[in-house]
C-alpha positions in Angstrom: 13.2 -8.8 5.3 13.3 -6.9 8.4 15.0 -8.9 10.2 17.9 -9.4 7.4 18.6 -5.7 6.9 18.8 -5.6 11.3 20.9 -8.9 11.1 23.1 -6.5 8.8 23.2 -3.9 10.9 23.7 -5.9 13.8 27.0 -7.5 12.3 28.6 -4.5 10.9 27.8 -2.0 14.1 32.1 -2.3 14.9 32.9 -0.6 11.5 32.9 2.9 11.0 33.7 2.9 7.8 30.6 1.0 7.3 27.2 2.4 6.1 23.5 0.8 5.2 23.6 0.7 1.4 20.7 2.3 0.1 17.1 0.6 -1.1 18.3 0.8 -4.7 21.3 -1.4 -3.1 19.6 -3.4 -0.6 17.1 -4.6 -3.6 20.3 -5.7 -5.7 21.9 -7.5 -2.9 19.0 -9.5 -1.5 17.4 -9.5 -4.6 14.0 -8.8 -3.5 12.3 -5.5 -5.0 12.3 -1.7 -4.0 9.0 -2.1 -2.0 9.7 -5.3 0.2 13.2 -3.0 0.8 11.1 -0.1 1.2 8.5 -1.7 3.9 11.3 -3.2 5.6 12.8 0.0 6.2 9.9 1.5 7.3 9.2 -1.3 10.2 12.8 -0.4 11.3 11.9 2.8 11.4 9.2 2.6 13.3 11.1 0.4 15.9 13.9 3.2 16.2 16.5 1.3 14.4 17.1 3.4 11.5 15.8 6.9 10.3 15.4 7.9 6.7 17.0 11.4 6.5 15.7 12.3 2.8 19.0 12.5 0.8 21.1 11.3 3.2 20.0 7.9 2.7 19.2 5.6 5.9 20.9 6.0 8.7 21.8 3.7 11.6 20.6 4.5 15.0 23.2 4.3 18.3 22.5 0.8 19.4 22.2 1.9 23.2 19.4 4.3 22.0 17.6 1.3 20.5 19.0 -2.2 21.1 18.1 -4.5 18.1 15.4 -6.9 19.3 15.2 -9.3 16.5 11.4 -10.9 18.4 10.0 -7.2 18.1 11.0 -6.8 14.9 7.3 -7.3 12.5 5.7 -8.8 15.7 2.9 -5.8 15.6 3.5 -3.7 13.0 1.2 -5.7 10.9 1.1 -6.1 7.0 3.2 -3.7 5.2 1.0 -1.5 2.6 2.9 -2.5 -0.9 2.2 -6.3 0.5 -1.0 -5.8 0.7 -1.4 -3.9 -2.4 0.2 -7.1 -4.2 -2.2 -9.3 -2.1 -5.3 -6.7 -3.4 -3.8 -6.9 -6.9 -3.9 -11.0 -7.3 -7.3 -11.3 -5.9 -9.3 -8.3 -7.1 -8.0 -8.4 -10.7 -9.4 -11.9 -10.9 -12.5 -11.1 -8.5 -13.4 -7.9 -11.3 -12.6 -10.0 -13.8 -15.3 -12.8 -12.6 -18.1 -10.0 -11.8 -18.1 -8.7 -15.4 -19.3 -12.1 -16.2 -22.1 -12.1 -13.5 -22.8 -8.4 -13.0 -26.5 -7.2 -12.9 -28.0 -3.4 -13.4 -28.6 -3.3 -10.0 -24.9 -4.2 -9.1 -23.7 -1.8 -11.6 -26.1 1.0 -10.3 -24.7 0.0 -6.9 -21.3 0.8 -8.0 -21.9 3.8 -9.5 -23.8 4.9 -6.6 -20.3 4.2 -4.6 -18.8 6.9 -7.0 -20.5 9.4 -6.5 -20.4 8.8 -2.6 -16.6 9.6 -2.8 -17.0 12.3 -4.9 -19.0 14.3 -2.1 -16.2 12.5 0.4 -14.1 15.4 2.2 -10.6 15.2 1.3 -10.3 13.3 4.8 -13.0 11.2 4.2 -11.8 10.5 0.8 -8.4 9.7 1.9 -9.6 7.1 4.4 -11.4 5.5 1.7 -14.8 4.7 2.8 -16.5 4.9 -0.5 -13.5 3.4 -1.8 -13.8 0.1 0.4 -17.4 0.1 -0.6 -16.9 -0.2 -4.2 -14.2 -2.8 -4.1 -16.3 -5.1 -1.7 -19.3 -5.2 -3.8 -17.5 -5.8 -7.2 -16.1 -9.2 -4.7 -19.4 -9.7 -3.4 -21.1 -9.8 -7.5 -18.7 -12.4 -7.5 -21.0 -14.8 -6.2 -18.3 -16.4 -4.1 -18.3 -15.9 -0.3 -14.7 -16.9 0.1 -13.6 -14.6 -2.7 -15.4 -12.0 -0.8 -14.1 -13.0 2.6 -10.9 -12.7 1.5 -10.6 -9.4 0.3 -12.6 -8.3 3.0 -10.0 -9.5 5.4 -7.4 -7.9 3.1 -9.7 -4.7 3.7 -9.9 -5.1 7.4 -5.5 -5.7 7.6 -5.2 -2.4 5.5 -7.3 -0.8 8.3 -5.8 -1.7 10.9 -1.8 -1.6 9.6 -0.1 0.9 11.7 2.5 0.7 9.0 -0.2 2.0 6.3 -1.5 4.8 8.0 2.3 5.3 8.7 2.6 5.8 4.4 -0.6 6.6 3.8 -1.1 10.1 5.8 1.2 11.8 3.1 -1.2 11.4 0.4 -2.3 14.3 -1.2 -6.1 14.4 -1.6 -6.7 16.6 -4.5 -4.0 15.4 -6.5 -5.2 12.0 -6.4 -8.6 12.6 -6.6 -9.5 12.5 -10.8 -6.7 10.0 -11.0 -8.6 7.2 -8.7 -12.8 8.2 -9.5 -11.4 8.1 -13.3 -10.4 4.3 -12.2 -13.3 3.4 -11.0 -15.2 4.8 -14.1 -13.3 2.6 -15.8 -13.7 -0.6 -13.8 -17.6 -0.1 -14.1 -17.4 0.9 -17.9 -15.7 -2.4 -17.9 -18.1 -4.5 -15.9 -21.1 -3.0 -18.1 -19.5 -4.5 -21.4 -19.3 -7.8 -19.3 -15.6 -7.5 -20.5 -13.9 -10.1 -18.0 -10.3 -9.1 -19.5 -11.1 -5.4 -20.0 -12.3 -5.5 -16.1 -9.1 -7.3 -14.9 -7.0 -4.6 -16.8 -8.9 -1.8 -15.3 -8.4 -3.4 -11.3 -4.7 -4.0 -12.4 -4.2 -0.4 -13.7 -6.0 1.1 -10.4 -4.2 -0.7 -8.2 -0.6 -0.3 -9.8 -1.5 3.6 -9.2 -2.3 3.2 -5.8 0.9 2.0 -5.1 2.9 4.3 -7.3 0.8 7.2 -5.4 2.4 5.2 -2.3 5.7 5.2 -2.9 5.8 9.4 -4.0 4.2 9.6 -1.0 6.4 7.9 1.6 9.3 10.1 -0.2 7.5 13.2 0.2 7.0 12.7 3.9 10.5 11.8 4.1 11.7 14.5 2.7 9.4 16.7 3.9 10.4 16.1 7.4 14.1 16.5 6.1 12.7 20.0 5.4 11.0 20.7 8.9 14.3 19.8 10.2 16.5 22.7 8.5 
């Protein structure tokens, strides 16, 4: 996606009348979704194509500051976050969903042990999740199934490492976030203890979809707080 929106640039950069429409209308013409618009623009970003100015909408870099380089473009930015969010979402969903049905007092004591880990977390610690990661890869390991668990370990391990995530994810607020995410994963594990394979899938789907809604406010109020810095 990228690539397209740089391709767009690329053959309007003549016009001055011309401007990059904005997510809202990138998403309509490609018809992809705000998010793949969203990480696009943020991989152009980080190559100096573009720069989000907050209300201003995106705007196009000179091309002799930056000269498009369509080979750069998502060779090492890695995985955008809201991809692998949706990646997260299909597999954990179903991986909670399968643990409910196998889960054992010591997995669930486990898991609640994970809880209270990231409720003595810092707000730094919190926020890079290490309690967090915990959780999710022992509900994939009560799974019983090592390639279900290798999986979303590796999903883990591409979260950790995407420059593009730690890009987004700095802006997150760590008290405001806080309840909202422990209060999930109360209600995963109230879920798993039931052995409620539907109620557990639910509860994944519900944490997740925050996540990324917590994502998105975020990435707009970085952008517009460096609008801000800027005045």
């Amino acid at each position: 996606m990228a690539r397209r929106i740089a391709r767009m640039i690329e053959e309007n950069q003549g016009r001055e009348d011309w401007r990059l429409p904005s997510e809202r209308e990138l998403a309509e013409q490609l018809e992809v979704s705000r998010t793949v618009v969203r990480e696009a623009v943020i991989a152009l970003e980080m190559r100096g194509i573009v720069e989000v100015r907050g209300r201003a909408g995106i705007i196009v870099l000179p091309a002799h500051v930056n000269p498009l380089s369509f080979d750069a473009i998502n060779t090492d930015i890695g995985p955008g976050p809201f991809e692998l969010l949706e990646a997260r979402l299909a597999l954990e969903s179903s991986a909670a969903a399968l643990a409910a049905e196998r889960a054992t007092r010591y997995d669930i004591m486990e898991l609640e042990e994970c809880i209270e880990r990231m409720q003595l977390e810092t707000d730094e610690v919190f926020l890079n999740e290490k309690g967090d990661r915990e959780f999710h890869l022992t509900i994939a390991n009560m799974t019983g199934n090592a390639i279900i668990l290798s999986m979303i370990q590796a999903l883990w391990d591409q979260r950790d490492a995407s420059r593009m995530w730690q890009r987004v994810h700095r802006h997150i607020h760590a008290p405001k976030v806080r309840a909202l995410w422990i209060g999930d994963h109360y209600a995963i594990v109230a879920a798993l203890k039931m052995r409620n394979g539907e109620a557990a899938r639910h509860a994944m789907t519900r944490h997740i979809n925050n996540v990324t809604d917590e994502l998105l406010r975020a990435d707009e109020l970085g952008r517009f707080s460096s609008e801000s810095a800027d005045d």
